[in-house]
C-alpha positions as CSV (number, residue, x, y, z in Angstrom):
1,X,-28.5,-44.1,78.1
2,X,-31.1,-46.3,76.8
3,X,-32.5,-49.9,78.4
4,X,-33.3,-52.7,76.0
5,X,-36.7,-54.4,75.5
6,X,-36.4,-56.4,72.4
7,X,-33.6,-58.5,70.7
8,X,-31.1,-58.3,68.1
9,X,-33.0,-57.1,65.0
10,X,-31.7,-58.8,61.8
11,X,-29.3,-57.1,59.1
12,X,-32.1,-55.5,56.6
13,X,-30.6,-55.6,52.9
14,X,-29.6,-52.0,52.3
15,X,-30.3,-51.7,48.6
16,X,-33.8,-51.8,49.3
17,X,-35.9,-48.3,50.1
18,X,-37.3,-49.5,53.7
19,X,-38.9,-48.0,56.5
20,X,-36.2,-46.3,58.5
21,X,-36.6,-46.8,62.2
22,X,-39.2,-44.9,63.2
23,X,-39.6,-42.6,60.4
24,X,-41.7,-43.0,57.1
25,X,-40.7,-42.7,54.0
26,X,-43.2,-41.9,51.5
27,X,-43.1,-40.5,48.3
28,X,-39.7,-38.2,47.9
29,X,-42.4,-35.3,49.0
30,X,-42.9,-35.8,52.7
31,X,-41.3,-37.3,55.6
32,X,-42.6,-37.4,59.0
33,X,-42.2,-39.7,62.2
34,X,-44.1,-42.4,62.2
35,X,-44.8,-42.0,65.6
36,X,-43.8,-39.5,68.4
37,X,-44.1,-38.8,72.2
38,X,-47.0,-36.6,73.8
39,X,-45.9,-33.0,74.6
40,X,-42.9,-33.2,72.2
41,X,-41.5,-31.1,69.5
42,X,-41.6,-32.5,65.8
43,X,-40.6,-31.7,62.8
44,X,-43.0,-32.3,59.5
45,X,-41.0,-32.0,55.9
46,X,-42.4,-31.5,52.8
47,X,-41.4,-30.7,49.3
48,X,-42.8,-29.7,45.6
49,X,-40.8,-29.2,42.2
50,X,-42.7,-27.0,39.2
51,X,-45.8,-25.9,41.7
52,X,-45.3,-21.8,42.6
53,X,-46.9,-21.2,45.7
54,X,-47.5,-17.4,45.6
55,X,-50.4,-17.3,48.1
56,X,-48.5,-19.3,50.5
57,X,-49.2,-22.6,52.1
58,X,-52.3,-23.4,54.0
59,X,-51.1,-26.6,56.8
60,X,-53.5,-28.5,58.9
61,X,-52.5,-30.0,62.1
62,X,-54.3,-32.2,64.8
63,X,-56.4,-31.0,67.4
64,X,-54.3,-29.5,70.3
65,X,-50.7,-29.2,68.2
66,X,-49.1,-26.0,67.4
67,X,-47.3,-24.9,64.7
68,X,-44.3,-22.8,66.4
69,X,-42.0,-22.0,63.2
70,X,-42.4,-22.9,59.4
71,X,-39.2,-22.6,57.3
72,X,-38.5,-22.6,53.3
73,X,-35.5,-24.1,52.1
74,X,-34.9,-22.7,48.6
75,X,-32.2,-24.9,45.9
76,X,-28.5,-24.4,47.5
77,X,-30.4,-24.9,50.9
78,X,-30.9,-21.2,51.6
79,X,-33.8,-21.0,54.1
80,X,-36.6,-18.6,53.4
81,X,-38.7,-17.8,56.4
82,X,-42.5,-17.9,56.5
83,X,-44.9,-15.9,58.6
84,X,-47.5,-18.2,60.4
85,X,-50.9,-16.7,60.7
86,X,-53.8,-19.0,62.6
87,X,-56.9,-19.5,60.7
88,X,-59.3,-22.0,62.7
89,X,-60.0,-25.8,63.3
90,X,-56.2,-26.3,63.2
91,X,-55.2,-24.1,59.7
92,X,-52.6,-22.3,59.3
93,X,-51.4,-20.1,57.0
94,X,-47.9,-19.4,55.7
95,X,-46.8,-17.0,53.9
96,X,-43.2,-16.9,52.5
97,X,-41.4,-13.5,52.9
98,X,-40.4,-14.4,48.6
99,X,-41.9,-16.5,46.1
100,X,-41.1,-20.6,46.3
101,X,-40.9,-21.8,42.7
102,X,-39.6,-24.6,41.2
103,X,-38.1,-26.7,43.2
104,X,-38.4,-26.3,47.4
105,X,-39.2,-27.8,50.8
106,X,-41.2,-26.7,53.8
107,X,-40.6,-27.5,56.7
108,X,-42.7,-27.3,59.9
109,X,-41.5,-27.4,63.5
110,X,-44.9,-29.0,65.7
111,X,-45.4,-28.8,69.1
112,X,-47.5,-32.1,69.6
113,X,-50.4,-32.0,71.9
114,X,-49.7,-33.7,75.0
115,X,-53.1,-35.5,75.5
116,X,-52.5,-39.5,74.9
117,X,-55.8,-40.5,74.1
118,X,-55.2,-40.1,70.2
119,X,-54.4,-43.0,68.3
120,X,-54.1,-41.8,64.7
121,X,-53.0,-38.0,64.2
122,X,-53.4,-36.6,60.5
123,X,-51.9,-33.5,58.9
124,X,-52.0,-32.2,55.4
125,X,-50.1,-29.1,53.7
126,X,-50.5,-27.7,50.4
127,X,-49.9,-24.5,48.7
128,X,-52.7,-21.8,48.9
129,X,-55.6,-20.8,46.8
130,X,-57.6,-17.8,47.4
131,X,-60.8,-17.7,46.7
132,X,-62.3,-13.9,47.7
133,X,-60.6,-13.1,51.2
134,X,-60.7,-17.1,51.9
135,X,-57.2,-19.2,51.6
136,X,-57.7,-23.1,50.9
137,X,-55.5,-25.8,49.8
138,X,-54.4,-26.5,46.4
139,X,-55.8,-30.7,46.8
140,X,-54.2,-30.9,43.4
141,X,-50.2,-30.7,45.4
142,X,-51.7,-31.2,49.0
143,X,-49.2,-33.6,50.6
144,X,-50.4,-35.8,53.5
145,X,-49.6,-37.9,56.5
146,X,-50.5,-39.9,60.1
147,X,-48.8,-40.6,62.9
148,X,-49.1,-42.6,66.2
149,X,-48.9,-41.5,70.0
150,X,-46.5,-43.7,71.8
151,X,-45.6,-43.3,75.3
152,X,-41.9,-41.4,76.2
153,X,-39.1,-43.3,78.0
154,X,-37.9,-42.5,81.5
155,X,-34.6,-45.1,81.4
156,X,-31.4,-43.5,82.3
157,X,-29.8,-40.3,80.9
158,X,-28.8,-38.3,77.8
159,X,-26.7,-35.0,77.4
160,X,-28.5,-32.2,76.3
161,X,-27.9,-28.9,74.5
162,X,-30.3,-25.8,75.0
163,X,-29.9,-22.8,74.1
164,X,-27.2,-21.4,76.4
165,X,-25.0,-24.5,76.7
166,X,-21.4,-24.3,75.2
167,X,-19.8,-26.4,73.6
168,X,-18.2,-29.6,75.1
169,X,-14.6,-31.3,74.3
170,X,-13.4,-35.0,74.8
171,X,-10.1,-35.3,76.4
172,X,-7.7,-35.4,73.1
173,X,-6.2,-38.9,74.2
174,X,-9.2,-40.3,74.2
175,X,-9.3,-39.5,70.1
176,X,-6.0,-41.2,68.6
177,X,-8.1,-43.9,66.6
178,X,-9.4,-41.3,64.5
179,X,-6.8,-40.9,62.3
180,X,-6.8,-44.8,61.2
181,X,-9.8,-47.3,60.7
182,X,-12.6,-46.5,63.1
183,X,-16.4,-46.3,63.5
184,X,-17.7,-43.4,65.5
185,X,-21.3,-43.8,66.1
186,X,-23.8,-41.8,68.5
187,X,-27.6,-41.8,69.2
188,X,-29.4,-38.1,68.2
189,X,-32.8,-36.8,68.7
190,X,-32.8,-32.9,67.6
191,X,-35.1,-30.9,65.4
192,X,-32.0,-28.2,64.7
193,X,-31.2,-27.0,61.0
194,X,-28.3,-25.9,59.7
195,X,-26.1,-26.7,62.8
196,X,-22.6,-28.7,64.0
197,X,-23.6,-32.1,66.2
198,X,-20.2,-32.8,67.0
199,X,-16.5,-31.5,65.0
200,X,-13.0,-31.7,65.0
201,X,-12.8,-28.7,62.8
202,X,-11.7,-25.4,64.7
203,X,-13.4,-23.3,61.7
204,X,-10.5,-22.4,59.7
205,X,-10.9,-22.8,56.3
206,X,-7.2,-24.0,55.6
207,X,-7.7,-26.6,58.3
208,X,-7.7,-30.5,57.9
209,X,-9.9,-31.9,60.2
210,X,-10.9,-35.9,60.4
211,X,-14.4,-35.7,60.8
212,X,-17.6,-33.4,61.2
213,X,-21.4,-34.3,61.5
214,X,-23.7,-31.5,61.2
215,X,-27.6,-31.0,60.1
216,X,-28.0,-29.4,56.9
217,X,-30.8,-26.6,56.0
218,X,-32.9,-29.6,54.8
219,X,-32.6,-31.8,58.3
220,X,-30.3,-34.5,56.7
221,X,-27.0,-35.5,58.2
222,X,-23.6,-34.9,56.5
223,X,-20.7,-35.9,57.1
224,X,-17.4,-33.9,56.4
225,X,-13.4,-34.6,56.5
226,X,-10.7,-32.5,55.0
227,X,-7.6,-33.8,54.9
228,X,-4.7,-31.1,53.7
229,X,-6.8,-29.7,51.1
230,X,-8.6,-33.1,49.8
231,X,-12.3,-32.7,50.9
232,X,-14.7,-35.6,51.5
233,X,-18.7,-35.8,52.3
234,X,-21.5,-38.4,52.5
235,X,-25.0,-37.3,53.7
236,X,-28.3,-38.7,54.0
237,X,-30.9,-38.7,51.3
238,X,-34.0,-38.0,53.4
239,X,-34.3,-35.6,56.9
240,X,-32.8,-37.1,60.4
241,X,-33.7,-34.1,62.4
242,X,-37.5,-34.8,63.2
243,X,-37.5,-35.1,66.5
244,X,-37.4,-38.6,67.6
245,X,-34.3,-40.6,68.6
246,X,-31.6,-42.1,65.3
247,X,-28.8,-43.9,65.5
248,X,-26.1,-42.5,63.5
249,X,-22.8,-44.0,63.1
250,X,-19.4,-43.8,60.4
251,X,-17.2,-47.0,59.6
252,X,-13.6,-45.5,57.9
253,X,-11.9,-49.0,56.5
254,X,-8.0,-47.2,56.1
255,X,-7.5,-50.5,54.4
256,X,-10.0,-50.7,51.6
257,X,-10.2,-46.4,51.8
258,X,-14.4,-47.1,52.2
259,X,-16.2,-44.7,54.4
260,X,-19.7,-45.6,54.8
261,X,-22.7,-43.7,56.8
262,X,-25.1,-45.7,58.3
263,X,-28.9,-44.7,59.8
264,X,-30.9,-46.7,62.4
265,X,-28.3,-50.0,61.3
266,X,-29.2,-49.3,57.2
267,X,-26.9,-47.9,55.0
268,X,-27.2,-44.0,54.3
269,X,-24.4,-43.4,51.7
270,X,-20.6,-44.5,51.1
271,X,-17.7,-43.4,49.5
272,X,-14.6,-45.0,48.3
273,X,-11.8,-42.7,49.1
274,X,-8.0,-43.2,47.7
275,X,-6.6,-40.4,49.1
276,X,-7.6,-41.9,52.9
277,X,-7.3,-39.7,56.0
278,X,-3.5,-39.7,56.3
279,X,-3.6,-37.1,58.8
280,X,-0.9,-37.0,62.3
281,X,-1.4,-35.5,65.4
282,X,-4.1,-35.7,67.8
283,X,-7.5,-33.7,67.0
284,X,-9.9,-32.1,70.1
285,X,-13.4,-33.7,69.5
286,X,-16.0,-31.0,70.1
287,X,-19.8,-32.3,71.0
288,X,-22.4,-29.4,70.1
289,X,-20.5,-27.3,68.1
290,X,-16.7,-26.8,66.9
291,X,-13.4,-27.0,68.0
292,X,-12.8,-23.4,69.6
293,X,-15.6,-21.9,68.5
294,X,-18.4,-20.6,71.6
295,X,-21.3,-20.0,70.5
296,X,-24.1,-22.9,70.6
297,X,-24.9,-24.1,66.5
298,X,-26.7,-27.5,68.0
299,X,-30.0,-27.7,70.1
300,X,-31.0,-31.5,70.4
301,X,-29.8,-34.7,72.7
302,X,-27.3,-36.8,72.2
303,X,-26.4,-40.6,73.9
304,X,-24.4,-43.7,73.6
305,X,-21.4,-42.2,71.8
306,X,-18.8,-44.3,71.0
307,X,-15.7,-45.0,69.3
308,X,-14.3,-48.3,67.9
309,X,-11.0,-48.7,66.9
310,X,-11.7,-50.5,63.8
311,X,-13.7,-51.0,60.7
312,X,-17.6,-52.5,62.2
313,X,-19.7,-54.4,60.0
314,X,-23.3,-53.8,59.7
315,X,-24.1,-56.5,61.2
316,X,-21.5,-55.1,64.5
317,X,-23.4,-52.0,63.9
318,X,-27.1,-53.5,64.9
319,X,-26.0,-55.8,67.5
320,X,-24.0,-53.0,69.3
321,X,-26.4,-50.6,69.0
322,X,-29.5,-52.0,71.0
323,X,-26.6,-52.8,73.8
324,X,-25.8,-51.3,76.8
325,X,-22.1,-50.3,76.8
326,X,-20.6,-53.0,74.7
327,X,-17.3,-54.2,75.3
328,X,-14.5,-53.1,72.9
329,X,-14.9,-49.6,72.4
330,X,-11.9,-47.2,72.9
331,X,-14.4,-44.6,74.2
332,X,-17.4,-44.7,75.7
333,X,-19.9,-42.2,76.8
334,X,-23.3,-43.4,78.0
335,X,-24.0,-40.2,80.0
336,X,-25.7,-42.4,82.7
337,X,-23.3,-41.7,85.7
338,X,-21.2,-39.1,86.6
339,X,-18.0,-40.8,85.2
340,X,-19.3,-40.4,81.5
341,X,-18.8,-36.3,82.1
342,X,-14.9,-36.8,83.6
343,X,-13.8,-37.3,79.7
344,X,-14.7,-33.7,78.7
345,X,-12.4,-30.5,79.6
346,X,-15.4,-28.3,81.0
347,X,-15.6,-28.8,85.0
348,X,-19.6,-28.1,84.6
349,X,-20.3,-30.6,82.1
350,X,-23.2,-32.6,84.3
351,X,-25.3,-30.0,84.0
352,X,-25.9,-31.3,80.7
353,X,-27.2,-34.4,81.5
354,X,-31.3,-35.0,81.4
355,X,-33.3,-37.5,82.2
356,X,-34.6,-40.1,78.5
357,X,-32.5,-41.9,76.1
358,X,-34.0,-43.8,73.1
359,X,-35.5,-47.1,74.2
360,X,-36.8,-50.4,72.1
361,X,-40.2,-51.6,72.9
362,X,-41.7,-52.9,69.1
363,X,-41.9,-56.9,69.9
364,X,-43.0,-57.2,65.8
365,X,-40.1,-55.8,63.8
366,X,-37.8,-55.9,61.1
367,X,-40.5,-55.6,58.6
368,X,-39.0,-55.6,55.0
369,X,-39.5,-56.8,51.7
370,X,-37.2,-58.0,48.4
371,X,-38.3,-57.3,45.2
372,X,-37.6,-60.5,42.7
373,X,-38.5,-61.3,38.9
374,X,-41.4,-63.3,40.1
375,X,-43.2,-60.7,42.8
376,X,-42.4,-59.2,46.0
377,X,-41.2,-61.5,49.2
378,X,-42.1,-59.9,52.9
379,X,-40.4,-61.0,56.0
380,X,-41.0,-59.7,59.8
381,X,-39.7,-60.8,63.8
382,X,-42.5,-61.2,66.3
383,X,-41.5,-61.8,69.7
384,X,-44.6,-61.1,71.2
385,X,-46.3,-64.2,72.8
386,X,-50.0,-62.6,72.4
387,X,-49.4,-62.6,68.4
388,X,-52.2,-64.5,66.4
389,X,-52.7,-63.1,63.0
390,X,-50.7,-60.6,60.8
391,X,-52.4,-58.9,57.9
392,X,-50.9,-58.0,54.9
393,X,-52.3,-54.7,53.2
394,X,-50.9,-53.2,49.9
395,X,-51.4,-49.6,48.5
396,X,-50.0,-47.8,45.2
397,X,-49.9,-44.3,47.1
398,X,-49.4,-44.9,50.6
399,X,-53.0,-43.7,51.7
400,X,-55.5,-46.2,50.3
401,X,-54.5,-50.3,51.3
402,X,-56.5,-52.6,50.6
403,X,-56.4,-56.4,52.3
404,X,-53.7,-58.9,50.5
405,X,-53.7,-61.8,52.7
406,X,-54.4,-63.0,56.7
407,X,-50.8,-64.9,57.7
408,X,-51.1,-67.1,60.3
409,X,-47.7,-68.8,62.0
410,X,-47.7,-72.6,61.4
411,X,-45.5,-73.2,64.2
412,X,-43.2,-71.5,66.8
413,X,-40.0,-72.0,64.5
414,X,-41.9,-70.6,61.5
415,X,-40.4,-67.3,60.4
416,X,-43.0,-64.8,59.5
417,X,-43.4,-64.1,55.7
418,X,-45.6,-63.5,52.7
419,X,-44.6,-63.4,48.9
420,X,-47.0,-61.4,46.8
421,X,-47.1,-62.6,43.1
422,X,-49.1,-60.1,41.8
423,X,-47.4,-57.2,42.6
424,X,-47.8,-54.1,40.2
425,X,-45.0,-53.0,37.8
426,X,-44.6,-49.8,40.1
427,X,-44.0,-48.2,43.5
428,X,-46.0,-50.1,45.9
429,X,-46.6,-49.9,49.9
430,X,-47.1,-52.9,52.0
431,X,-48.5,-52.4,55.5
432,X,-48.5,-54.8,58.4
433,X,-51.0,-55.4,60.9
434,X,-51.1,-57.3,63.7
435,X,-53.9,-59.0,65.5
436,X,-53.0,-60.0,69.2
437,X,-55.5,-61.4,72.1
438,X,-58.3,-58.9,73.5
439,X,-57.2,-56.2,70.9
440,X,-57.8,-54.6,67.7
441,X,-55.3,-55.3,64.7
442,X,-52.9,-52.5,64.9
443,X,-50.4,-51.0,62.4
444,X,-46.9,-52.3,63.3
445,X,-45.0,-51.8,60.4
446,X,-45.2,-49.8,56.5
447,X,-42.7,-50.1,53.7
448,X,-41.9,-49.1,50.0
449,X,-40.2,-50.3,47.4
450,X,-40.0,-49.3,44.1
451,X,-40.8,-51.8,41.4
452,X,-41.4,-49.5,38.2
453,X,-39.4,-51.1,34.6
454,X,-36.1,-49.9,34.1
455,X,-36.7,-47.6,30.3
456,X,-32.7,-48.7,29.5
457,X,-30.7,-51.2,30.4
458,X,-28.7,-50.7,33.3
459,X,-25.2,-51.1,33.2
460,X,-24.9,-54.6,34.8
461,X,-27.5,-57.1,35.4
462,X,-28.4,-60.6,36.0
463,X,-28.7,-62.4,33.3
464,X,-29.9,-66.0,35.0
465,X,-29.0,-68.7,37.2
466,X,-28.7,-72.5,35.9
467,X,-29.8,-75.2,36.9
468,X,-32.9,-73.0,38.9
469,X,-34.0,-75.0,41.2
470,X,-30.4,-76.3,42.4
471,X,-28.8,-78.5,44.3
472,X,-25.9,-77.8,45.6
473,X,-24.6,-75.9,42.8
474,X,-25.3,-72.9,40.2
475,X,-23.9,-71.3,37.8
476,X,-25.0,-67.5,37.9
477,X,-24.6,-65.4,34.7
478,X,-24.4,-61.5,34.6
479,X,-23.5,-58.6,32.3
480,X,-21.4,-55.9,32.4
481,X,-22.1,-52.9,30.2
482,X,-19.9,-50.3,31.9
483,X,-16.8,-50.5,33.3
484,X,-17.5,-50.5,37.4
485,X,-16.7,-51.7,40.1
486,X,-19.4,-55.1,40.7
487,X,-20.4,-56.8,44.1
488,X,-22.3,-60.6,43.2
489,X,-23.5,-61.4,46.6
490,X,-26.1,-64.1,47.9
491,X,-28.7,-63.1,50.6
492,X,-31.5,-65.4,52.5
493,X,-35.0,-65.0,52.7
494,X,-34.3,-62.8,56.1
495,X,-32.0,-60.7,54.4
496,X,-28.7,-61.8,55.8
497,X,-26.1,-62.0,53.3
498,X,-24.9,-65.2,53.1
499,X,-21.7,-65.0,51.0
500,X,-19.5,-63.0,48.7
501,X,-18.9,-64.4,45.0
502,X,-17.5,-61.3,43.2
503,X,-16.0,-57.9,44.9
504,X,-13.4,-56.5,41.7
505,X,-13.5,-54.1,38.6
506,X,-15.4,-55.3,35.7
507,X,-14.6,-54.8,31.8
508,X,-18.1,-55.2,29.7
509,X,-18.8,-58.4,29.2
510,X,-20.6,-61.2,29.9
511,X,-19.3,-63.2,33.2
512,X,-20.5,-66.3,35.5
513,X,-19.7,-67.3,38.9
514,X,-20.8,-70.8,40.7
515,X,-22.2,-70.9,44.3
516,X,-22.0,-73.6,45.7
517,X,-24.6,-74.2,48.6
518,X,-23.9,-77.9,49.7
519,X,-23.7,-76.5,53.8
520,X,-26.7,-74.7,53.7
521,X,-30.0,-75.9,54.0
522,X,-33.3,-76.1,51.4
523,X,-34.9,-72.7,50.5
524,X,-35.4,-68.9,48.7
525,X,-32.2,-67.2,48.7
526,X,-31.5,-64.6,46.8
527,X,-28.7,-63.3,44.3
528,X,-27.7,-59.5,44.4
529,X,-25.4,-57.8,41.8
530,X,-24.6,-54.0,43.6
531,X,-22.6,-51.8,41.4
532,X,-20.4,-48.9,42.5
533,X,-23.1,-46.3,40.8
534,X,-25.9,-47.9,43.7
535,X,-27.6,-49.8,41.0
536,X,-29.0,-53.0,42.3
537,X,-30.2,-56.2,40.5
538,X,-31.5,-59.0,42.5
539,X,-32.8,-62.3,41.2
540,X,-34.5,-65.2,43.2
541,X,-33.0,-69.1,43.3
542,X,-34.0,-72.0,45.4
543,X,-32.0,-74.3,46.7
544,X,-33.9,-78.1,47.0
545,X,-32.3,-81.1,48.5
């Protein structure tokens, strides 16, 4: 059970690479948390492709943080385990029990110190270099990172599976919705690999089953239905299991056949489906493992799992998720009374329940940014009342910034943004700082998008908008080079999406499509043309009147 502290956050665009709630995404070679909770368990992921590491790895960690496992995960996800051995002033080394070559990730499971005083905490990892009987890190592949102390939450409850904890099952009448459109979504907090967060699947391999989420070897989610013999997955492209709290949830539209995966409100994946879920009968719902099956596969928290008897939006999605027990939903569980645990067939499930729950307390949020012809346009939310100043920093490898612009609020019913014209042709990282009364500027936010010319055309793109300015009409031009499926959407400067112009198969060819804006007022929008493939073109218009 969580409490909330801030307001609705808005609907971030999904085609852009943003910072997922409170994880960062840097380069494809390292993931952390961008921040975490004093005395807690972390996991640190890392990843090379053509570097052989046959001394082993040589990881730095923070003063008072130990390093209590360190995994490989080979190609097909096979895990090789690595011996630890201490060094001193916070090394370690690891030593993999076979070579890692080609292409591999590490992954380290952190116990973080539980002194609060640190701010910044920095680790590094890199594969070894011996030199004599002395093991140092290759700086040529060393991969880096920071994160930030923030204090835990005490607010309600969770449900919690250790070690010796079976297994629990919803009632089976609590489930019918999950054979027709539905969103399931839950809140997770684990370090597990490899293991079953909740099933319908009783093992068999000749079973259907109408969903499954599980972490895989890496620490992404998946997501798995088999109905009679027709097998369906979507999974996350970077880690989930890292120790701090996600919301996960699943939207099955039985009338378009779209099943989407969504992570902390942003879109993870999606399939469209023909085949559906056509399954009858009502399937037991198993939370920490799988239907019949005893032992425990899952270590980690769960909270605020709930199903919907219909299709969400995202929008649904990010206005349910930072509420307490929203109205609508055909089940339930918030784990914060004792009535939560009378859905499950075990008599002993309360034991399960611990104090915690992910909470919201950022007051600046919503950082993200749109990449146009022209540049780079940055929007945030502030709603806190001390805010002054926000700094705008930009760095081409995530480590170096260096100061873009000071952004000051011309008045209360300003929205906060910044459009950087001079953006390179590249990936590039924006960070925001804030500066507040009778403190330092502090970090708030850090994202990435990737801006580097496309080598070939793509297969559809925007060709132009006329007139450009407008008012209250344009005529938007696009081509098709490949025959796909084609979304034309319009978006504001906040990332809302305004309206739909084009959802249907395209031939190649050249096609145009007039919006026509007379009910909205002056500004930036933007146009968006999403094919089925995930390619995205976006190109900026503005309305004047």
């Amino acid at each position: 059970m969580f409490r909330r502290t801030s307001s609705l956050l808005l609907l971030l665009p999904v085609w852009i690479l943003v910072q997922i709630a409170g994880s960062v995404a840097q380069e494809p070679d390292i993931w952390y948390p961008s921040t975490y909770e004093p005395g807690t368990r972390i996991n640190l992921f890392a990843s090379w492709s053509g570097v052989s590491a046959d001394e082993g790895f040589v990881a730095s960690l923070p003063p008072g943080w130990g390093l209590s496992s360190a995994t490989g995960v080979r190609q097909a996800h096979r895990h090789v385990p690595l011996d630890v051995v201490s060094l001193s002033n916070g090394q370690y080394l690891l030593q993999p029990s076979e070579p890692l070559r080609r292409t591999y990730d590490i992954i380290l499971q952190i116990e973080t110190s539980e002194d609060e005083t640190f701010w910044n905490s920095r680790f590094s990892i890199a594969p070894a270099v011996k030199i004599g009987s002395t093991y140092v890190p290759d700086e040529a592949h060393i991969r880096r990172g920071e994160l930030r102390s923030k204090s835990g939450s005490s607010f309600g409850y969770a449900l919690a599976f250790e070690e010796d904890f079976a297994a629990l099952h919803v009632q089976s009448q609590l489930l019918e919705t999950l054979l027709d459109s539905h969103t399931l979504e839950f809140w997770i907090r684990t370090t597990a690999l490899d293991a079953v967060i909740l099933s319908t699947w009783d093992g068999a391999t000749d079973s259907p089953y109408p969903i499954e989420f599980m972490v895989d070897p890496q620490g992404r989610i998946r997501y798995y239905r088999n109905t009679i013999g027709h097998h369906v997955t979507l999974a996350t492209g970077f880690p989930v299991a890292d120790g701090i709290w996600h919301h996960v949830a699943l939207v099955h539209d039985a009338d378009t056949d779209w099943t989407q995966l969504y992570v902390d409100g942003a879109i993870a994946d999606s399939l469209l489906d023909p085949a559906g879920i056509h399954l009858s009968g009502i399937y037991p719902l198993a939370l920490g493992g799988r239907v019949g099956e005893q032992e425990i596969e899952f270590i980690g928290e769960l909270d605020e799992l709930r199903l919907w008897p219909a299709a969400r939006t995202a929008l649904q999605i990010h206005v349910a998720m930072q509420q307490e027990s929203p109205q609508g939903s055909a089940l339930a569980l918030d784990f914060e009374s004792r009535e939560s645990f009378g859905s499950f067939r075990e008599g002993n499930a309360i034991r399960y329940r611990v104090p915690g729950g992910p909470s919201f307390g950022p007051l600046v949020h919503s950082f993200s940014g749109i990449a146009f012809d022209e540049g780079v346009s940055l929007t945030w939310e502030d709603e806190d009342p001390t805010s002054e100043v926000f700094l705008i920093e930009r760095s081409e490898d995530g480590l170096e910034f260096e100061r873009l612009a000071r952004v000051e609020r011309l008045s209360r019913n300003t929205p906060w943004s910044f459009t950087d014209l001079e953006a390179p042709s590249r990936v590039v990282f924006y960070r925001l700082l804030q500066e507040a009364r009778n403190r330092p500027p502090r970090i708030v936010g850090t994202i990435k998008l990737g801006l580097a010319p496309q080598s070939e055309p793509p297969p559809a793109e925007i060709v132009g908008n006329y007139p450009n300015p407008f008012n209250p009409r344009t005529s938007i031009t696009y081509e098709v080079r490949e025959s796909q499926h084609l979304r034309l959407s319009i978006i504001d400067l906040t990332g809302h999406l305004v309206t739909v112009l084009v959802d249907r198969q395209h031939e190649p060819g050249t096609f145009e499509s007039t919006w026509d804006a007379n009910e909205l007022p002056s500004g930036t929008y933007f146009v968006r043309l999403q094919g089925s493939n995930g390619t995205v073109q976006t190109r900026q218009i503005l309305l004047t009147k």
